[in-house]
N, C-alpha and C positions, 0 to 999 in steps of 0.2 A: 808918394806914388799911391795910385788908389785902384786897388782889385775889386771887379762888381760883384764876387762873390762873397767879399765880407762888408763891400759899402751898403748891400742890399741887405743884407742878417742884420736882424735887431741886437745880436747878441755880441756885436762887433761896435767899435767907436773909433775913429780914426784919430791916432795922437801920432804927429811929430815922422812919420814917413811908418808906422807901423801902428794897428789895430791893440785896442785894451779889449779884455775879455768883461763884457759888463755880467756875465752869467756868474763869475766867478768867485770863487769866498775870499780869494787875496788877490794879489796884484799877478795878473796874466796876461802876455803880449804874444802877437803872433806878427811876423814880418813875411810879407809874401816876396819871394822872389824869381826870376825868370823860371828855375829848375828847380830848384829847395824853397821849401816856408821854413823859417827856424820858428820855435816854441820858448818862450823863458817864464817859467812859473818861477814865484817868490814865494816862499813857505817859512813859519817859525820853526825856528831850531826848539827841541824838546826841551832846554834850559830857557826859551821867551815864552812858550808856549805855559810852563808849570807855572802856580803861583806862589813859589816857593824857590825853595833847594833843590838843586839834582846832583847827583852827584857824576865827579868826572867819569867812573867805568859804564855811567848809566847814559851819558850823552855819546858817548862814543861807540856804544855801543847800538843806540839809537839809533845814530847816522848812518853807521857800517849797515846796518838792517835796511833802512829806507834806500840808501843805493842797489843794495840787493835786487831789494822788491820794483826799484824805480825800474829794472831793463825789462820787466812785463813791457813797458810801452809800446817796444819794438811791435805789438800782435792786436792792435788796438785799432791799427787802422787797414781800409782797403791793401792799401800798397804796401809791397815788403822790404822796401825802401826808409828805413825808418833809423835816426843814428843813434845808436847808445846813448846815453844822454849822461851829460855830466852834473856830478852835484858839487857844488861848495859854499863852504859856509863863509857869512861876512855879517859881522855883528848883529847875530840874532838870528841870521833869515839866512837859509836854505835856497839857492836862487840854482834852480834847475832848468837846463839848457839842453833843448836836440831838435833836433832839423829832420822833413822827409820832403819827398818826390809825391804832389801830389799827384791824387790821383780821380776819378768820380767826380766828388762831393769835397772839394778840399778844405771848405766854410766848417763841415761836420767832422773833417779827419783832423780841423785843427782843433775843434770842441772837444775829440774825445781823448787827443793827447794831454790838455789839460784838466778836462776831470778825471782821466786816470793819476797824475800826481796828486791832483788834491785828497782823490779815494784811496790812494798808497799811503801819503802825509796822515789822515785821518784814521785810516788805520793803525796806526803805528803810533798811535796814544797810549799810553800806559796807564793800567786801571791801578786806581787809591791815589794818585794824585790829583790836587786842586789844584784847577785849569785858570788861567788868567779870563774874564770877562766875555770876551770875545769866542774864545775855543769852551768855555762853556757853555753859551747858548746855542754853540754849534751842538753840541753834545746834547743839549735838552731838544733842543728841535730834531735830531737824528731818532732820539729816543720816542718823543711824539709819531712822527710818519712810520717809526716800523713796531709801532703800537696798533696804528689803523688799519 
């Protein structure tokens, strides 16, 4: 099924009956439907993300935090229609799950449900550990733009 308000966004790719987020730093999908768009971000868990060791009180407690901070979503967009979002873990990745009523702009309400988890996920890096490859040059690029 194809919505023109994400077949027209450059920031949208149609895979497979729902929309890949090309703007995004991991794997983000958005499924438009009659009343609900559902949102599904994929995120490393704090023990894929280190390049090392973590220890158990430190991932669990990792996660307990990033669910916390994940229910900010609900204020991120137009509509106040917006579901709690579920998180669970499955070998590595963090695949976070919720659904809203759009509303306006719903191309933009579903961009900014998904960079608000990546900006939660991101936040929620713990400083003096070495970051696997990838979440490191996120880190050195983050640290470039809020230099300029």
């Amino acid at each position: 099924m194809t919505h023109p308000a994400l077949a027209t966004a450059e920031e949208f790719e149609a895979t497979d009956g729902a929309y890949r987020v090309t703007t995004a730093k991991f794997e983000a999908t958005v499924t438009p439907g009659d009343d609900r768009w559902s949102v599904v971000v994929e995120v490393p868990t704090i023990e894929a993300a280190v390049d090392g060791a973590v220890g158990d009180a430190v991932a669990a407690g990792w996660f307990e935090t990033l669910e916390r901070r994940l229910d900010g979503v609900t204020g991120v967009t137009r509509t106040d229609e917006v579901a709690p979002p579920t998180a669970t873990r499955e070998d590595g990745t963090v695949v976070v799950e919720t659904s809203f009523a759009p509303s306006g702009d719903p191309a933009s309400e579903a961009l900014a449900v998904v960079n608000y988890v990546e900006g939660t996920w991101f936040q929620g890096l713990i400083p003096g550990y070495d970051y696997v490859e990838e979440v490191a040059a996120m880190r050195q690029d983050a640290r470039r733009h809020g230099d300029a």
